[in-house]
C-alpha positions as a Markdown table, in Angstrom:
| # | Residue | x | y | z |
|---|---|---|---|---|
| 1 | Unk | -78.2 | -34.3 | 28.5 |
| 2 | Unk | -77.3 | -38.1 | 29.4 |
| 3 | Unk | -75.6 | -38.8 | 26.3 |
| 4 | Unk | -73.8 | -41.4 | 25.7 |
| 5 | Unk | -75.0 | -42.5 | 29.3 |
| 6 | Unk | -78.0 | -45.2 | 29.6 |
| 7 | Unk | -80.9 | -42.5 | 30.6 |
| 8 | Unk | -82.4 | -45.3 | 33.6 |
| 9 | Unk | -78.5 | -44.8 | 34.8 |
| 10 | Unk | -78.3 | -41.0 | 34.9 |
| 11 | Unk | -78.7 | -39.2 | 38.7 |
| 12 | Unk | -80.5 | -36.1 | 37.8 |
| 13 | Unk | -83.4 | -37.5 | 35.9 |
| 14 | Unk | -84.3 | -39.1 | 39.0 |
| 15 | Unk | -86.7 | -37.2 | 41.8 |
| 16 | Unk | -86.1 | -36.4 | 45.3 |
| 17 | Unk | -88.4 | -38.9 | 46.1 |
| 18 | Unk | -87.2 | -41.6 | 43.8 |
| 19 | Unk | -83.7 | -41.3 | 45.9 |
| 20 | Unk | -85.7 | -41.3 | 49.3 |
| 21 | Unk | -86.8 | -44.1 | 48.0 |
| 22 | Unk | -83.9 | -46.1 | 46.9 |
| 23 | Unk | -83.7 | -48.9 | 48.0 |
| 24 | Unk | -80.1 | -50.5 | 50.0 |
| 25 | Unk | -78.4 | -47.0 | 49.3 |
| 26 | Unk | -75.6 | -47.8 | 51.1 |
| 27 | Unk | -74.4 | -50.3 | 48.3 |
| 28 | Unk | -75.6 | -48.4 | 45.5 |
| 29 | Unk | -72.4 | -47.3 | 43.4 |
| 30 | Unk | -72.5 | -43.7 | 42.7 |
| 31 | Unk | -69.8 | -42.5 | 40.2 |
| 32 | Unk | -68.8 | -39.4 | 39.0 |
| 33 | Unk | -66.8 | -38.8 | 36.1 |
| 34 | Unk | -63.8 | -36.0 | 36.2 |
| 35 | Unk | -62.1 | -34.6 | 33.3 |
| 36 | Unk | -60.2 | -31.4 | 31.8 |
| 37 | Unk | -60.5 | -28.9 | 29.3 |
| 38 | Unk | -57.6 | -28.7 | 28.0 |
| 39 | Unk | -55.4 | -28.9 | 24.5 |
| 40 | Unk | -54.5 | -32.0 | 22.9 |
| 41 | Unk | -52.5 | -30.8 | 20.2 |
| 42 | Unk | -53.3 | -29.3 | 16.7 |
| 43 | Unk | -55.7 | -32.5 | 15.8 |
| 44 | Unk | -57.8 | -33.1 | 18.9 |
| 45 | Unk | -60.5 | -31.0 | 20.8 |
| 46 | Unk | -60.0 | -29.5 | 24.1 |
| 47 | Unk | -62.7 | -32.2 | 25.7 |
| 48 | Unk | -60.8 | -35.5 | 24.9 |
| 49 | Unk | -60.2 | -36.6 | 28.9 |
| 50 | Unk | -64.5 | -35.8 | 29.2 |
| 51 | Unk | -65.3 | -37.3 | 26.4 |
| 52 | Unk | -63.2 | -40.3 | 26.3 |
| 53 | Unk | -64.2 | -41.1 | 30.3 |
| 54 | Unk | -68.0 | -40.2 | 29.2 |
| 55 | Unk | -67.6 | -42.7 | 26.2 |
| 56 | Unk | -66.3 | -45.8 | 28.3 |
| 57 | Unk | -68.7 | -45.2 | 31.2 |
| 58 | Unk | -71.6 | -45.5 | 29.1 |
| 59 | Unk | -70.6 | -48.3 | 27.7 |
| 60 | Unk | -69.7 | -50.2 | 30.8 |
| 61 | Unk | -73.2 | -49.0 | 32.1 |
| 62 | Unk | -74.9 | -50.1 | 29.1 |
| 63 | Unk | -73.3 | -53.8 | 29.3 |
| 64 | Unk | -73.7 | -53.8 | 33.4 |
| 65 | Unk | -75.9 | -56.1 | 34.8 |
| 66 | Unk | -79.6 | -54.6 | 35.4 |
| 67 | Unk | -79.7 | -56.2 | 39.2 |
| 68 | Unk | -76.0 | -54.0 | 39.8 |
| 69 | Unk | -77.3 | -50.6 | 41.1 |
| 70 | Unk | -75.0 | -47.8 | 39.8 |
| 71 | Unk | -75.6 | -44.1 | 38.5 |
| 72 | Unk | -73.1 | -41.6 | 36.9 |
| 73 | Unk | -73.3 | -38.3 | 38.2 |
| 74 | Unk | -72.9 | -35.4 | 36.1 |
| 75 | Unk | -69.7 | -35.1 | 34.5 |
| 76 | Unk | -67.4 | -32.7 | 36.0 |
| 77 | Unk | -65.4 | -31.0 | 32.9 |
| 78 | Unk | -62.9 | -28.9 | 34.9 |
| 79 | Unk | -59.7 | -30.2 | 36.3 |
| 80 | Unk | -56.0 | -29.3 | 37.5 |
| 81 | Unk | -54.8 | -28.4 | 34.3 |
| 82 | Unk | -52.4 | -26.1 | 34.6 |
| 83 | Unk | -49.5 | -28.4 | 33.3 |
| 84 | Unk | -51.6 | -27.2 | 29.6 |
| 85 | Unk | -51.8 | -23.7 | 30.5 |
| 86 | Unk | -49.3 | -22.3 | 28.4 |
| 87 | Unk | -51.7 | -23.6 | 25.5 |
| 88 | Unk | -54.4 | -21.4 | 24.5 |
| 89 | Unk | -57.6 | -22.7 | 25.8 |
| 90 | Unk | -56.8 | -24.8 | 28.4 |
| 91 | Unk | -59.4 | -24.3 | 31.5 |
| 92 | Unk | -58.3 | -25.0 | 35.0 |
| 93 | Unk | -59.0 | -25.5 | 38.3 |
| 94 | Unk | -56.0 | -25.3 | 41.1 |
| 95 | Unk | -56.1 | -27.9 | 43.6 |
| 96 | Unk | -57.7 | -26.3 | 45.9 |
| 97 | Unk | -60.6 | -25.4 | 44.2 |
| 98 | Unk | -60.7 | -28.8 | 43.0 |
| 99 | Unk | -60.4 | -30.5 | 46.6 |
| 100 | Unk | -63.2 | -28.1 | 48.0 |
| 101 | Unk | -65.8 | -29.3 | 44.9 |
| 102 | Unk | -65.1 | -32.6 | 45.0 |
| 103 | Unk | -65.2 | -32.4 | 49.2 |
| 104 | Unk | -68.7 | -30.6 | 48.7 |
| 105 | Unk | -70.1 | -32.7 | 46.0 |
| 106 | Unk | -69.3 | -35.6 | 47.9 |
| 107 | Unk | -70.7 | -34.7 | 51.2 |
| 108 | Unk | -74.1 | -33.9 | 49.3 |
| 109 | Unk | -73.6 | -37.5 | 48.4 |
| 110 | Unk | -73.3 | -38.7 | 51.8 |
| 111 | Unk | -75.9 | -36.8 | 53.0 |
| 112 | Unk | -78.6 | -38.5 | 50.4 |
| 113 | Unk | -77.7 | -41.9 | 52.1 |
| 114 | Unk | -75.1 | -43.5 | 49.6 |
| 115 | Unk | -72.1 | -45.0 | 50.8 |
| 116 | Unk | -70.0 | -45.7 | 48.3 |
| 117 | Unk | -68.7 | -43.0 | 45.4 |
| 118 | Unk | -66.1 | -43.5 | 42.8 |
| 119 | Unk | -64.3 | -40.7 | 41.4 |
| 120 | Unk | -63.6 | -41.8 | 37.5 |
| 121 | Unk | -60.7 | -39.1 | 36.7 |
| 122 | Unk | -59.7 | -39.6 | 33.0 |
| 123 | Unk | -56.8 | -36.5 | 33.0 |
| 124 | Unk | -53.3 | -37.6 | 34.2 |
| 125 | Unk | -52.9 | -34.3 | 36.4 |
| 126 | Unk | -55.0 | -34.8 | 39.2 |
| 127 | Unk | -55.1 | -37.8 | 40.6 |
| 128 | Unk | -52.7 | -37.3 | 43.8 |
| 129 | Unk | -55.7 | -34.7 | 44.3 |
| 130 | Unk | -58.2 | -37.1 | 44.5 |
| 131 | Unk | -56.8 | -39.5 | 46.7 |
| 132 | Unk | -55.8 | -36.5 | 49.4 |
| 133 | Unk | -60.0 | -36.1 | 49.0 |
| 134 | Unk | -61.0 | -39.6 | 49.1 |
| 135 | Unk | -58.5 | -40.3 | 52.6 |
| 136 | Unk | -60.1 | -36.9 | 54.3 |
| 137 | Unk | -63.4 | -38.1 | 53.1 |
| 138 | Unk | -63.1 | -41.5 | 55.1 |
| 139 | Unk | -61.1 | -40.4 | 58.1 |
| 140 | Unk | -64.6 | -37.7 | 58.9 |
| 141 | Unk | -67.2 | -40.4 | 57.8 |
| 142 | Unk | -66.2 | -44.0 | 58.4 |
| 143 | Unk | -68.5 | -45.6 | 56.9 |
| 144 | Unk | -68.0 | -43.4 | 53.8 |
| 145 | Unk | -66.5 | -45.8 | 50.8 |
| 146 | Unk | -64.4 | -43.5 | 48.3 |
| 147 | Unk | -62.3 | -44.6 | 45.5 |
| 148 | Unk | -59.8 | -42.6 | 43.2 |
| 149 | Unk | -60.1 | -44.3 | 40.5 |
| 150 | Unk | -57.9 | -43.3 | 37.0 |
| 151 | Unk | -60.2 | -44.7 | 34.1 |
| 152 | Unk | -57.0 | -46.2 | 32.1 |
| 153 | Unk | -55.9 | -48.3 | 35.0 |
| 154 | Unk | -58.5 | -50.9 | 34.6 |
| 155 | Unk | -57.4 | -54.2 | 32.9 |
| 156 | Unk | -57.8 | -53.5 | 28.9 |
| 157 | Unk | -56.1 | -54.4 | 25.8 |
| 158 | Unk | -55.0 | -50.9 | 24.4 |
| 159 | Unk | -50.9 | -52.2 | 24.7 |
| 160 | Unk | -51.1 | -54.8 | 21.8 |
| 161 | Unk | -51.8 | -51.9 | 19.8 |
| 162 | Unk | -49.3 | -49.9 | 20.8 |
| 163 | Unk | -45.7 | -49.5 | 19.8 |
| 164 | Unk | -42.9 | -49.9 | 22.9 |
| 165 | Unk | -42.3 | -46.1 | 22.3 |
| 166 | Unk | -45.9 | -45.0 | 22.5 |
| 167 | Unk | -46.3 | -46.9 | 25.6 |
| 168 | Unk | -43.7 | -45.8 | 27.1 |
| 169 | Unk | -43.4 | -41.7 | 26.0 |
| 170 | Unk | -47.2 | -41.7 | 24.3 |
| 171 | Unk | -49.1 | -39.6 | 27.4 |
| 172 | Unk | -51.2 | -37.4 | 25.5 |
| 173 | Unk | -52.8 | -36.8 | 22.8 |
| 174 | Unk | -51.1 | -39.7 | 21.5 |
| 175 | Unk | -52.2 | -42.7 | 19.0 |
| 176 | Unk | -54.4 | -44.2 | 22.3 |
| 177 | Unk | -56.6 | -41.2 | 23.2 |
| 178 | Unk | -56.7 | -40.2 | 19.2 |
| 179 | Unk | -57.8 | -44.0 | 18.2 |
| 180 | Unk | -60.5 | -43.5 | 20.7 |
| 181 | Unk | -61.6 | -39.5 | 20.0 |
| 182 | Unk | -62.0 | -41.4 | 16.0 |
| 183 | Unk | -64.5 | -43.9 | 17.3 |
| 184 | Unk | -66.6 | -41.8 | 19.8 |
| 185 | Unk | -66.1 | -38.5 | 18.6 |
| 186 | Unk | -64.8 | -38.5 | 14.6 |
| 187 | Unk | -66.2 | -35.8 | 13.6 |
| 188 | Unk | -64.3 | -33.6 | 16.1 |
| 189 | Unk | -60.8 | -35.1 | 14.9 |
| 190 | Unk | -58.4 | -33.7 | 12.7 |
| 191 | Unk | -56.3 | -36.1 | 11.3 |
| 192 | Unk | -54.5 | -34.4 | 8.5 |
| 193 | Unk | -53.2 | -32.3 | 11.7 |
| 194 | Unk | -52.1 | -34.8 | 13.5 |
| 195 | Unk | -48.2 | -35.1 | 14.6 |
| 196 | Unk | -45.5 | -37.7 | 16.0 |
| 197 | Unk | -43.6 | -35.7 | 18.9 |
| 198 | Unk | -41.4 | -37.3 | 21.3 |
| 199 | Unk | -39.6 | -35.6 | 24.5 |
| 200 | Unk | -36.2 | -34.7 | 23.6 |
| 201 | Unk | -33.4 | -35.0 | 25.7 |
| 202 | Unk | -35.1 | -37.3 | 28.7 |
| 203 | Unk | -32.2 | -38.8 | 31.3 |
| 204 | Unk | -31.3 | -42.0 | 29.6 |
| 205 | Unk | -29.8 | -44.7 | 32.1 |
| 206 | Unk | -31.6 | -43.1 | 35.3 |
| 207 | Unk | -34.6 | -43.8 | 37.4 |
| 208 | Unk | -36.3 | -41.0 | 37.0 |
| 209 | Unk | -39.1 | -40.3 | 34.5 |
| 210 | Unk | -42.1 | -38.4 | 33.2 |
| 211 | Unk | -44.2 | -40.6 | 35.0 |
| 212 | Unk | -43.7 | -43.4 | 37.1 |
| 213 | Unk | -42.9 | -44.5 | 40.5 |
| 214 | Unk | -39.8 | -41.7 | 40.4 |
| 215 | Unk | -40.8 | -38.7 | 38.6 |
| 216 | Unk | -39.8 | -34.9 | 37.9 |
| 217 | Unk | -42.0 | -32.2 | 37.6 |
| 218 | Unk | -42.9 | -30.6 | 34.0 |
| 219 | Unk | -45.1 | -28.5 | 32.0 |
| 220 | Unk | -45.9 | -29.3 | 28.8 |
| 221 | Unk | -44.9 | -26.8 | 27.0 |
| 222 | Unk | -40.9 | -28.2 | 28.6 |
| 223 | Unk | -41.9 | -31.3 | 26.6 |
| 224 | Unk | -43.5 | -30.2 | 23.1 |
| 225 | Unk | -43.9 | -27.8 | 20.7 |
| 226 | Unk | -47.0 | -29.0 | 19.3 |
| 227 | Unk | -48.9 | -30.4 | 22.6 |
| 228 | Unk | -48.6 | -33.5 | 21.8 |
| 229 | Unk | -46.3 | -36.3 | 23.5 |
| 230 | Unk | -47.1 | -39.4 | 21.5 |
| 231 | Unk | -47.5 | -40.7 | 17.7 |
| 232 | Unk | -51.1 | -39.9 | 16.4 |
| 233 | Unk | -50.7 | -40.2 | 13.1 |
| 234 | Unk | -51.1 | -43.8 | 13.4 |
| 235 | Unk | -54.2 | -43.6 | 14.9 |
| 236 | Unk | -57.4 | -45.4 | 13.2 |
| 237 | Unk | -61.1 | -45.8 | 14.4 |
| 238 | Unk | -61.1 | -49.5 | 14.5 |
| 239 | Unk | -58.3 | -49.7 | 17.1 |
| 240 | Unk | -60.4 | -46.9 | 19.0 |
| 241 | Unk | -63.5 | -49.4 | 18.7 |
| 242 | Unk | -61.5 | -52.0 | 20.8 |
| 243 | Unk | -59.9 | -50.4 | 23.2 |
| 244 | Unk | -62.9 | -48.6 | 24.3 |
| 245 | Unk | -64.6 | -51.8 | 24.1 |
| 246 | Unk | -61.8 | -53.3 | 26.1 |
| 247 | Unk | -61.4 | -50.6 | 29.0 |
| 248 | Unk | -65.3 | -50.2 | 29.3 |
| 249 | Unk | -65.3 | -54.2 | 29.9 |
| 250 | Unk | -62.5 | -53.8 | 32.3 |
| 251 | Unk | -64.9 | -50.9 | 34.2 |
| 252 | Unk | -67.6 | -53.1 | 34.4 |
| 253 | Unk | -65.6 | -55.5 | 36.5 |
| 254 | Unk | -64.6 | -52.5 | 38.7 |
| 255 | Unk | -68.3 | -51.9 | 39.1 |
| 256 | Unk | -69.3 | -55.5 | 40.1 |
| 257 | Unk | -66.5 | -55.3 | 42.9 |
| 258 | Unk | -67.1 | -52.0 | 44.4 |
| 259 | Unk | -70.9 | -53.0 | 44.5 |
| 260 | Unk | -69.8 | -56.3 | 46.1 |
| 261 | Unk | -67.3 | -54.3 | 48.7 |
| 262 | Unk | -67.3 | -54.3 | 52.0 |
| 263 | Unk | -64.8 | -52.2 | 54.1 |
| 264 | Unk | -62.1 | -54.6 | 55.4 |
| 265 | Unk | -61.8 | -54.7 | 59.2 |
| 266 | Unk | -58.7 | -54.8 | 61.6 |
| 267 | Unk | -58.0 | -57.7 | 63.5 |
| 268 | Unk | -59.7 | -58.3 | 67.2 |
C-alpha cells in the first residue's frame, strides 16, 4: 500500500497509540499528496499527476534526513478536473467537494496534535482551491501551519531539458510529465502514441495567457484535439531519471524548512 513511499514514513501503518505517542507533534511535517484522474492524451494513463507527485515524494522521503520527522498521508487521487471532462475518463471533484475534504481531513489532523500540514498538489487545476482551504484553515486555528504547495514549483533542473516552446505552451501531458511517467511508471506509457500538439491561435503580442500572472479561462478540449498541450514525442527515461531526481531534491529542501518554521509574528 506504501509504495513507492519509505514504509517507517507512511501515516496509517502507524497505531493510535504510536501517534499519542509522538513525540514534538507540533513540528512534525505531515503531508498529503493531491492528484487527478484524469486523461493525458492517447500515450499516458489517467494517474500521471498521482503518480508523478507519489514518485518524487518517495524519493525526497527516502533521501530525508532520519532526525527530520515527516509522514505522507494517503494519497488523495481525486481533484478539480473538470477542465478534462470532455475526455472520457476523466474523474472529478467540484470545488466544493474538494474544499469540504480537504477542510475535514485536515481538521482530523489537527485534532491528533500536529501543527503543520502540507498539501503537495501535483494537477495544475486546483491550486487557487487549496490556498482558499489553507487561509480558512489558519484564520479558525491560529496555531494551525498550512501550506499549498504545487509539487513543480520547487527549485529543479527540468528547464535545461526543455525546448523554449515546451516551457512555455508544454502544460500537459507534455515531454516533462511523459519523461517522468518513462522512469517511474514505463510500463504504463505508450510511446508510439505519443503526439506534438501546440494551442493554435493564442493572442500573440498581449498580456494575457494560458497560465500566468494574467490568464483566460479554458477547457481543454478549446485547446487540443488529442489532450495533449506539449511535445512528448521527445520524451526519454533518462531525462525522466533527472528531473525526478532534481524536483525530489528540491522537496527535500522544502521539507527541512517547513520542519524548521516557525509562524512569523507582527511587530509589538
Amino acid at each position: 500500500m506504501h509504495s513507492p513511499l519509505p514504509p517507517h514514513r507512511y501515516f496509517p501503518y502507524l497505531t493510535w497509540q504510536d501517534v499519542d505517542a509522538m513525540p514534538d507533534k507540533e513540528n512534525v511535517v505531515m503531508i498529503q499528496p493531491i492528484g487527478a484522474i484524469e486523461q493525458h492524451g492517447p500515450h499516458l494513463p489517467l494517474v500521471v499527476d498521482s503518480a508523478i507527485g507519489l514518485g518524487v515524494l518517495g524519493q525526497a522521503l527516502h533521501k530525508l534526513e532520519p532526525e527530520v520527522p515527516a509522514y505522507a498521508l494517503p494519497p488523495l487521487y481525486y481533484g478539480k478536473s473538470n477542465e478534462h471532462w470532455h475526455f472520457p475518463g476523466t474523474i472529478t471533484l467540484s470545488a466544493q467537494t474538494l474544499l469540504a475534504v480537504l477542510m475535514e481531513v485536515a481538521e482530523s489532523v489537527y485534532r491528533a496534535g500536529f501543527r503543520k500540514l502540507v498539501w503537495m498538489n501535483s494537477h495544475g487545476g486546483q491550486p487557487q482551491v487549496l490556498e482558499i482551504a489553507a487561509r480558512d484553515l489558519h484564520q479558525k486555528y491560529e496555531d494551525f501551519l498550512v501550506f499549498p504547495l504545487f509539487t513543480w514549483r520547487v527549485p529543479h533542473n527540468a528547464g535545461q531539458f526543455l525546448t523554449d516552446q515546451e516551457k512555455e505552451l508544454g502544460i500537459h501531458a507534455g515531454d516533462a510529465e511523459t519523461s517522468v511517467m518513462l522512469s517511474i511508471l514505463p510500463d504504463q506509457v505508450r510511446m508510439e502514441k505519443a503526439v506534438k500538439e501546440y494551442p493554435h491561435g493564442l493572442p500573440k503580442d498581449s498580456l494575457l495567457s494560458m497560465e500566468g500572472k494574467l490568464p483566460f479561462a479554458w477547457t481543454t478540449r478549446d485547446l487540443s484535439r488529442s489532450g495533449v498541450l506539449g511535445d512528448a514525442t521527445v520524451a526519454t527515461k533518462e531525462k525522466g531519471e533527472q528531473i525526478l531526481d532534481s524536483v525530489s531534491d528540491g522537496w527535500v529542501q522544502v521539507i527541512r524548512d517547513i520542519y524548521r518554521f516557525q509562524q512569523p509574528k507582527a511587530w509589538k
